[in-house]
C-alpha positions as CSV (number, residue, x, y, z in Angstrom):
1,X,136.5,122.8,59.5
2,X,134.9,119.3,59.3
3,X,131.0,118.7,59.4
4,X,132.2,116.6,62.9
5,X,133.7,118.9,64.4
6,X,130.3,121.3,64.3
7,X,127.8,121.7,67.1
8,X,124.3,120.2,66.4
9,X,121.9,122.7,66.8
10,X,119.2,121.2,64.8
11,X,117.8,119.6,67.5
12,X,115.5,121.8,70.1
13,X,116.2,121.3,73.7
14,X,113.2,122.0,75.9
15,X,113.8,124.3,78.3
16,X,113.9,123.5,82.3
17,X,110.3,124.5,84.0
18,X,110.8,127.6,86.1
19,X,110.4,127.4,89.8
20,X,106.7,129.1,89.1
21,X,105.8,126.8,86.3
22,X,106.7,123.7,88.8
23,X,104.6,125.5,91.8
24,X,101.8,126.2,89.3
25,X,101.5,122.6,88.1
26,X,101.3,121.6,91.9
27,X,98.7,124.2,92.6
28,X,96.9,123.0,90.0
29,X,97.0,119.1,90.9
30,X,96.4,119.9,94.5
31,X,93.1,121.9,93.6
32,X,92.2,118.6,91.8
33,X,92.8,116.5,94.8
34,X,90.9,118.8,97.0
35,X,87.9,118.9,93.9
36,X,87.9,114.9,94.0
37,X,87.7,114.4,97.8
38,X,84.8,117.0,97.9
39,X,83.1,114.9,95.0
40,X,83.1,111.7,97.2
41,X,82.5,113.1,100.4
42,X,79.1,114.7,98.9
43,X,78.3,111.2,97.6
44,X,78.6,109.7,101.0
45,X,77.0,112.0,102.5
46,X,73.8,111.6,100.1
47,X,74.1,107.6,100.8
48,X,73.8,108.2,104.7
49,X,71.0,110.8,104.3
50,X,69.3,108.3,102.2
51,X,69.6,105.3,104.2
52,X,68.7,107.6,106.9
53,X,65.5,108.4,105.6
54,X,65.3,104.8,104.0
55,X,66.6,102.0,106.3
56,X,68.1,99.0,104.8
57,X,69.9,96.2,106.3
58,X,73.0,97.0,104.1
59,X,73.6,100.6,104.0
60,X,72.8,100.0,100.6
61,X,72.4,103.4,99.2
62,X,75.7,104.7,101.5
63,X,77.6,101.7,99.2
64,X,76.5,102.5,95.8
65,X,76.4,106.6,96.1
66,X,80.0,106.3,97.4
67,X,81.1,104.0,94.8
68,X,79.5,106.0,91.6
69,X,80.7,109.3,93.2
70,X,84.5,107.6,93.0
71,X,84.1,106.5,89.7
72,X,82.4,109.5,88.7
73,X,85.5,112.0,90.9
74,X,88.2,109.4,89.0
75,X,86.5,110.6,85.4
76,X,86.8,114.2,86.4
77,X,90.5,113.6,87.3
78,X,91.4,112.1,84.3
79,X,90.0,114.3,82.0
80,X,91.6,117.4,84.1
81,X,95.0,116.0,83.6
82,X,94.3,115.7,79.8
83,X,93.6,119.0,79.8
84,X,95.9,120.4,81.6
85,X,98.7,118.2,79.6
86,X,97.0,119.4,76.4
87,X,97.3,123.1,78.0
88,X,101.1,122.4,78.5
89,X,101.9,121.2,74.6
């Protein structure tokens, strides 16, 4: 028989995810949606307190704890997902 004719098996397939490992991975990213809603809503609420307490004519402190608390809950996401995508290598 011909080298042709022969089935390539030096190459690895990668096996399909399992019905678990697929619901696992959505746990996972639905935890880190939850974690990154809670992150901003704690920096708003902060901001109001604070502008609350200090009165501005911009809701300044409202604006610049909700920004940093997205940027800082955008951080957290990304370096989950490079975890968890280190985790699945």
């Amino acid at each position: 028989m011909s080298q042709q004719n022969q089935p390539n098996h030096n190459h690895k397939q990668k096996p399909l995810k399992s019905q678990k490992d697929k619901l696992n991975s959505y746990a996972r990213f639905s935890g880190i949606v939850i974690q990154m809603v809670a992150i901003i809503c704690v920096g708003t609420f902060i901001g109001v307190k604070l502008d609350e307490r200090y009165p501005n004519k911009n809701n300044l402190y409202t604006l610049f704890f909700t920004l940093g608390f997205v940027i800082a809950s955008i951080v957290f996401v990304i370096r989950r997902i490079i975890a968890a995508s280190k985790d699945d290598n």
